[in-house]
C-alpha positions in Angstrom: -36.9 115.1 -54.9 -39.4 112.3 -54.3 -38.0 110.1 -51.8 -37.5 106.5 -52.2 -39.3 106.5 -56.0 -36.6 108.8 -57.6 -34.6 106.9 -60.1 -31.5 108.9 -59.3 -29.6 108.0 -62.3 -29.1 111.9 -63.4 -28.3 114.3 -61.0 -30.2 117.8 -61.0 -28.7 121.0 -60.4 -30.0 123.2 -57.1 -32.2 125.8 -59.5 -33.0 122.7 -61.5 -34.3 121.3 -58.3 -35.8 124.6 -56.7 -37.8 124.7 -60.1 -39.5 121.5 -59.7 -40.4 121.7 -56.7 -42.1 125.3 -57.3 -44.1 123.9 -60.5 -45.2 120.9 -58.2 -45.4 121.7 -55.1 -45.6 125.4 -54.5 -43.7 128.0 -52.5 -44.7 126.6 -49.0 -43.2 123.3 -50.1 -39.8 125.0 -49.3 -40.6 125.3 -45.9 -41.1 121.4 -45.2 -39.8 120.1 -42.0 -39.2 124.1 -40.9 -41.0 123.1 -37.6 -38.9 120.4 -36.7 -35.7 122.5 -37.5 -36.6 125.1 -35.2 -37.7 123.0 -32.3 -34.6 120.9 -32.6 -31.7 123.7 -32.8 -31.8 125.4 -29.7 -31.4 121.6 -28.1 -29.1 120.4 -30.3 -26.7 123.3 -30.2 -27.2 123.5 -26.3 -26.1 120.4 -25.6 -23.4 120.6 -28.2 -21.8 123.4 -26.5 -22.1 122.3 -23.2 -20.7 118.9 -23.8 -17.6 120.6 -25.7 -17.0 123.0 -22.8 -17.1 120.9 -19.9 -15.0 118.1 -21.6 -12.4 120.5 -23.1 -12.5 122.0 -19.4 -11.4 118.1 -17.8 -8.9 117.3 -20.5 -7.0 120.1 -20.1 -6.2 118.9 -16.5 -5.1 116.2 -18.5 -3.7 116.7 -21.9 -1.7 120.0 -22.4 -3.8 122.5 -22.2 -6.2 123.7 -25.7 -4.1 121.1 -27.9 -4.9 119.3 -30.5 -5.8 115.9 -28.7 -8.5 118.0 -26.5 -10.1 119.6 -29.3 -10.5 116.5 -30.5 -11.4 114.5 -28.0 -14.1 117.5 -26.8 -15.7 117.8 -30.5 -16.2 113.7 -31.1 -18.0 113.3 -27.2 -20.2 116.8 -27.8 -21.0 115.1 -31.6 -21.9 112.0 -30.0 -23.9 113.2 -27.1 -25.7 116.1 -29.5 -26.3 113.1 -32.1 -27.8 110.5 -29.5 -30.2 112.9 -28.0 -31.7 114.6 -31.0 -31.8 112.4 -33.9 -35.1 111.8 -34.0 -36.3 115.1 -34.3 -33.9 115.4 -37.8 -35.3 112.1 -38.6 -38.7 113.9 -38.6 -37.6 117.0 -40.2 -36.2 114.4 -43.0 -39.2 113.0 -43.7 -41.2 116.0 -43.9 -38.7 117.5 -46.3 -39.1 114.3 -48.4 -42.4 114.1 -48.7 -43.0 115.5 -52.1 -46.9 116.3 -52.6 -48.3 118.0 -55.6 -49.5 121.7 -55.5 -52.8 121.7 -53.3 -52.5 118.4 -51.5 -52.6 118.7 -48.0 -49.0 118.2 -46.4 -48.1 115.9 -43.6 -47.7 117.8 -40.2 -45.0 116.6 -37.6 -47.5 114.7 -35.7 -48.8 112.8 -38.5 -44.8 111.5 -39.3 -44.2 110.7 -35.5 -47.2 108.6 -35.8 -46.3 107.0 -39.0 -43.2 106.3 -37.9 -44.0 104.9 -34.7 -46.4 102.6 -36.6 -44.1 101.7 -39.3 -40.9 100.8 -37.3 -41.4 101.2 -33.5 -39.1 103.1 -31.6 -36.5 102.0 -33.5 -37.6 103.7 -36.1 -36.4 107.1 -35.2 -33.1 106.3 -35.0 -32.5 105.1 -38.7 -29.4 107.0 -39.9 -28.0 107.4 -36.7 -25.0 105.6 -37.7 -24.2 107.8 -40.7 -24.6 110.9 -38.1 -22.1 109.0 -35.7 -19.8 109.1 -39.1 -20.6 112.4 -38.8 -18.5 113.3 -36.0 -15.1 112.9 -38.0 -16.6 116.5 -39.6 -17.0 118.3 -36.3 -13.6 116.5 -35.0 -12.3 118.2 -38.6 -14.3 121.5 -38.0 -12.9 121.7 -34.4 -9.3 120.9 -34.5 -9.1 123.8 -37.6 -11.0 126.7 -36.1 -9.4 126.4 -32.9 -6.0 126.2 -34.4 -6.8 129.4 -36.6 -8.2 131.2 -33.8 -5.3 130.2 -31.5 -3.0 132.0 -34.4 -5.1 134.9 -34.4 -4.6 135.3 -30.9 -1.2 134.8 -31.3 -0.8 137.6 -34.3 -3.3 140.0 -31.6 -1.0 139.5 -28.5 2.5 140.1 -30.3 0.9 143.3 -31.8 -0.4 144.6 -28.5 2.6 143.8 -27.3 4.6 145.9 -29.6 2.4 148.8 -28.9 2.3 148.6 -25.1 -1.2 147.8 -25.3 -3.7 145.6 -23.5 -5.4 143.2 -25.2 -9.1 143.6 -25.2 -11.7 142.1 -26.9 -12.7 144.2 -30.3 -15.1 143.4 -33.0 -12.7 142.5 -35.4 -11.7 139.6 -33.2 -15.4 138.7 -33.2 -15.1 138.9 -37.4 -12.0 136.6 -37.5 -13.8 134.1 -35.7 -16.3 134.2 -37.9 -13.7 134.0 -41.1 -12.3 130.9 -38.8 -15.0 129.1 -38.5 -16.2 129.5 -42.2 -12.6 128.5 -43.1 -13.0 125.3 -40.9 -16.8 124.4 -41.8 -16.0 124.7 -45.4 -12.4 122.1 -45.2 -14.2 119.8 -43.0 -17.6 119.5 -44.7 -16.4 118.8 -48.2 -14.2 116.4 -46.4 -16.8 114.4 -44.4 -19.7 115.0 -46.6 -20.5 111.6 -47.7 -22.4 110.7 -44.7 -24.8 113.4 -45.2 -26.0 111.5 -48.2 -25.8 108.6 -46.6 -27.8 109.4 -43.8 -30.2 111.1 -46.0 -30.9 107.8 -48.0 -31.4 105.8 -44.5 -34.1 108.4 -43.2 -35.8 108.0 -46.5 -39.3 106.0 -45.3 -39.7 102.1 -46.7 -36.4 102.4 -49.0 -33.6 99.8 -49.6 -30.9 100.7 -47.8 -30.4 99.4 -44.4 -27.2 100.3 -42.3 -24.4 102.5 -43.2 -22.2 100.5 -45.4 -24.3 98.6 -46.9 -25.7 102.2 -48.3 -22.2 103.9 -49.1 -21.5 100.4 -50.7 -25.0 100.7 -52.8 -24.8 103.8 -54.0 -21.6 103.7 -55.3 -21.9 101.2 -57.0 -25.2 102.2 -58.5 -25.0 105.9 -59.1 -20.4 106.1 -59.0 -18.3 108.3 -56.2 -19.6 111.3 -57.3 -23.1 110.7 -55.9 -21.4 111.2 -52.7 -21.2 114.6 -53.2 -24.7 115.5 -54.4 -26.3 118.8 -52.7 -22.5 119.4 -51.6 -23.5 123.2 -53.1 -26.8 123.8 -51.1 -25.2 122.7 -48.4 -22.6 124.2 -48.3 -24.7 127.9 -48.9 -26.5 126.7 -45.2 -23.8 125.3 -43.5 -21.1 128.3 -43.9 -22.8 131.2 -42.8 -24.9 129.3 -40.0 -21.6 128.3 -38.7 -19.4 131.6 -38.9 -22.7 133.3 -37.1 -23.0 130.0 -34.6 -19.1 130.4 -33.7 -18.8 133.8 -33.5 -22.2 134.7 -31.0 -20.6 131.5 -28.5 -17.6 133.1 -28.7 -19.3 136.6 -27.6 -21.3 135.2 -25.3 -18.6 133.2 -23.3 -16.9 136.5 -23.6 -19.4 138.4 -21.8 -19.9 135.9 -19.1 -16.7 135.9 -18.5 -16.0 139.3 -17.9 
């Protein structure tokens, strides 16, 4: 709630937290790092995608096709390559959201952290926490390997139905909503699973704090704060992640569709 300063020794609640900040900070403090969020998104996601397509397409010349091994060998290498290229635009949106100023002081812009965190640490510096996000990739390998699997089923359950009937299987928009029940499904199992690095990574993007690589933090705030510090803002997260990603899923899964023919 204050960056590096916060004794964390009790942990508040979302409203708790949403509370605060509006007696503090104001309204617009809620929007912190917004800018950042939308530049980096359409990048992020775009490479994602196309990283996880075009491998997925090459290993299934070499693995049986759409198994288990490609889906996750296609999800860590689009993680990695996503992760490398953007980082420091999350780093930046971090910082922003961390920057706690009272009601009517005059927020630091993008530019302004770029600029402090050029001066501060170089170009190093906007890759702090890019070993917690590398962690990360175990929860998109997770993600992955699930939705495909559920969605494979579904496909399975549609076909042997049509099948039945004597129909032919098109493409309706309740395929479109099971994707999106998939891929909430999947988000859901794999970021409670994997959600330990978000903290993590969170407490290494922090600006002039303690912590210094990614086991050395996991290591520190267990020990100072117990497990379930792991876990804080699992909630929130949670509320963001799992309709983003049912939306996310379901409009690439459209749009591949219609491309396609």
């Amino acid at each position: 709630m204050a960056g590096a300063s916060v004794n964390r020794v009790a942990s508040p609640g979302p409203l708790h937290c949403l509370k605060i900040i509006l007696e503090k900070e104001g309204p617009r403090s809620l929007f912190r790092g917004l800018g950042p969020n939308i530049v980096g998104v359409a990048p992020s996601r775009a490479i994602y995608f196309a990283a996880y397509s075009n491998c997925k397409e090459k290993l299934n010349g070499v693995f049986d096709p759409d198994s288990t091994q490609v889906h996750m060998i296609s999800a860590a290498v689009a993680g990695f390559t996503a992760i490398t290229a953007t980082n420091p635009i999350w780093l930046i949106k971090t910082r922003l959201q961390l920057d706690a100023r009272n009601r009517g002081e005059k927020q630091m812009g993008a530019f302004e952290c770029i600029r402090r965190v050029y001066q501060t640490d170089g170009l190093r510096g906007f890759y702090r926490g890019m070993s917690a996000s590398y962690a990360g990739i175990s929860e998109t390998v997770i993600h992955f390997v699930i939705y495909e699997s559920i969605k494979q089923k579904l496909l399975e359950c549609k076909t042997s139905s049509m099948i039945e009937n004597g129909e032919e299987s098109v493409k309706e928009a309740s395929d479109f909503v099971g994707m999106m029940l998939a891929a909430a499904t999947s988000k859901t199992c794999a970021t409670t699973i994997a959600y330990p690095h978000e903290v993590v990574r969170t407490r290494l993007r922090e600006e002039g704090t303690k912590y210094r690589s990614f086991f050395q933090t996991l290591s520190l705030v267990v020990q100072e704060e117990g497990y379930g510090s792991l876990y804080r803002g699992l909630t929130t997260h949670l509320v963001r992640q799992i309709p983003n990603t049912a939306i996310m899923m379901a409009t690439y899964e459209l749009v591949v569709y219609l491309l396609n023919g």
